[in-house]
N, C-alpha and C positions, 0 to 999 in steps of 0.2 A: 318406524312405529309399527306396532302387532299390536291385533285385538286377540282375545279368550273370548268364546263362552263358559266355568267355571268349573265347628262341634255343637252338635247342642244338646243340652242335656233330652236324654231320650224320651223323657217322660212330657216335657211341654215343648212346642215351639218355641223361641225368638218373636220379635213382634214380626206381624204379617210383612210388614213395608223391609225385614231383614232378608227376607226369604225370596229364593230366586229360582228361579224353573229350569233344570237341567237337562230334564226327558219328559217323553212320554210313555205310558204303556199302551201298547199295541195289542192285536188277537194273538188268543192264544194258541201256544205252540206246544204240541200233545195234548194228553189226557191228564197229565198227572199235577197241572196248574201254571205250568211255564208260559211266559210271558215273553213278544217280541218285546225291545224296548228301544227306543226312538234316542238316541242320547242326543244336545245338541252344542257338544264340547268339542271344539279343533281335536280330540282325540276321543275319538268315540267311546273307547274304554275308562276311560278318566271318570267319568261318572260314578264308578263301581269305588273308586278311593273314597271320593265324599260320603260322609256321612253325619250324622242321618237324614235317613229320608222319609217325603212329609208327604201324604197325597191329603187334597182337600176333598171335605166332604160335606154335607151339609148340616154336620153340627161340630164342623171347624176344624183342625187340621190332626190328621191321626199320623202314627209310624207306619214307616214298611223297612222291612227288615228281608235284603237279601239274605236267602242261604248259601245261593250257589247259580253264578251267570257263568256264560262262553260263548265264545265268538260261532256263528253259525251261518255261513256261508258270506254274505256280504254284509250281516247284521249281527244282534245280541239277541238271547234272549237270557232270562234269568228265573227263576221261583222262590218265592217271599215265602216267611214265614206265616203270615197272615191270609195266604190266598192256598184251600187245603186242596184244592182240585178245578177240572178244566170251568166245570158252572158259573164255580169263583170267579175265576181268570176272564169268563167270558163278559161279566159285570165291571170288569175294569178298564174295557177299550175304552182308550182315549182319556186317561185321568192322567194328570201331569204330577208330574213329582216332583220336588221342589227340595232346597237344601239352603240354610243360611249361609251365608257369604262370608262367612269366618270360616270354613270348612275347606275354601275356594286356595289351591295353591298361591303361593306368595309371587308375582310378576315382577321381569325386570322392570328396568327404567325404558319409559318410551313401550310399554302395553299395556292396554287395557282389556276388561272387561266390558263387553256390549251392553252390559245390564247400568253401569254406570254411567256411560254416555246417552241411552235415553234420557231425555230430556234436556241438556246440552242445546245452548242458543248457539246458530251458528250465523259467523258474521264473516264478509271476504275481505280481501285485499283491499277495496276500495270503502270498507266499513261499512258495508249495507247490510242490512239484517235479512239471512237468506229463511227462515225459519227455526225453526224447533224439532231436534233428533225425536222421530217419530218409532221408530227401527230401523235393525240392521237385517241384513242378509246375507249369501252367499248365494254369487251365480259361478260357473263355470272357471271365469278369468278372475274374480277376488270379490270382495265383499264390498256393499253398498250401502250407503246408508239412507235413510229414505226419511224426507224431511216433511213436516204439515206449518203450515203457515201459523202466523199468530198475527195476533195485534199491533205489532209495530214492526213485522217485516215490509220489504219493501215492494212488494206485490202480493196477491192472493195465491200462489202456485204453488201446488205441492212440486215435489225435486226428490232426482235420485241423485247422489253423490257419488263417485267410486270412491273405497279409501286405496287410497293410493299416497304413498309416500311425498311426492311430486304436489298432491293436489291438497291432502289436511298438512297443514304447517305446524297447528301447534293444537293442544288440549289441555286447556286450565281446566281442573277436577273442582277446586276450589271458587273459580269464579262460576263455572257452571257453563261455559264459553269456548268453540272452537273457531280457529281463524283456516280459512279452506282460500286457499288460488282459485276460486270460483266463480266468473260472472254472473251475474243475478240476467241475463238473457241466453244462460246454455240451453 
């Protein structure tokens, strides 16, 4: 099993609850409105396929329209059409872009997407209710998933999970349910 991180008409969003956060925009790189961009896809490039992109604002979600990104040293940066220079660029640190999830390449069998699995009850071997997919992450050695308790788990404990092949067993998308080899006193 592999997880992802990830068309809409360009003129409106998708409903809010479609919409998923792919990057960030970072400081600006130059004068001329270029933006570092934080992508947060297994292929940091991949970002730049989806389209469109949405940054929210506070009177609700506008486009941004790359013209022209490149790889720059260990990173990206990119310049929108919407952003005419570095001012611009400097009012944009930290605003998350976002893309509907129809836009999101098609996955074999046995991967998912992190944005789907939040929320996902998870229950082990012995059928105890270990919490609810809070998020995911990535450290060093593989990704993690990091669980907050609820109501009818079987302690108060939040949990980090590895996913690891070994350790998540299965993922009903449908029932909303992962079954993890996980002791509820790791």
């Amino acid at each position: 099993m592999r997880t992802h991180q990830p068309n809409l008409n360009p003129k409106s969003p998708a409903a809010e609850s479609e919409l998923v956060k792919i990057a960030t925009l970072k400081k600006p790189y130059g004068i001329k409105g270029w933006l570092w961009v934080f992508s947060q896809t297994d292929n940091r490039a991949d970002i730049f396929e989806m389209k469109p992109w949405w940054i929210k604002t506070a009177t609700g979600f506008k486009p941004l329209t790359v013209k022209q990104w490149r790889h720059q040293g260990q990173g990206l940066v990119a310049c929108f059409e919407e952003i005419a220079d570095r001012n611009a660029a400097e009012l944009m640190n930290g605003t998350g872009v976002w893309v509907s999830k129809d836009s999101f390449p098609e996955l074999n069998e046995d991967e998912y997407y992190w944005s789907d699995l939040i929320g996902l009850s998870v229950v082990n071997e012995q059928g105890e209710k270990l919490g609810q997919i809070k998020e995911m992450f990535e450290t060093g050695a593989h990704e993690i998933i990091s669980l907050k308790p609820t109501t009818d788990s079987i302690d108060n404990e939040e949990r980090l999970i590895p996913w690891h092949r070994d350790i998540v067993l299965s993922v009903d998308l449908v029932g909303k349910t992962m079954r993890v080899a996980w002791g509820a006193d790791y």
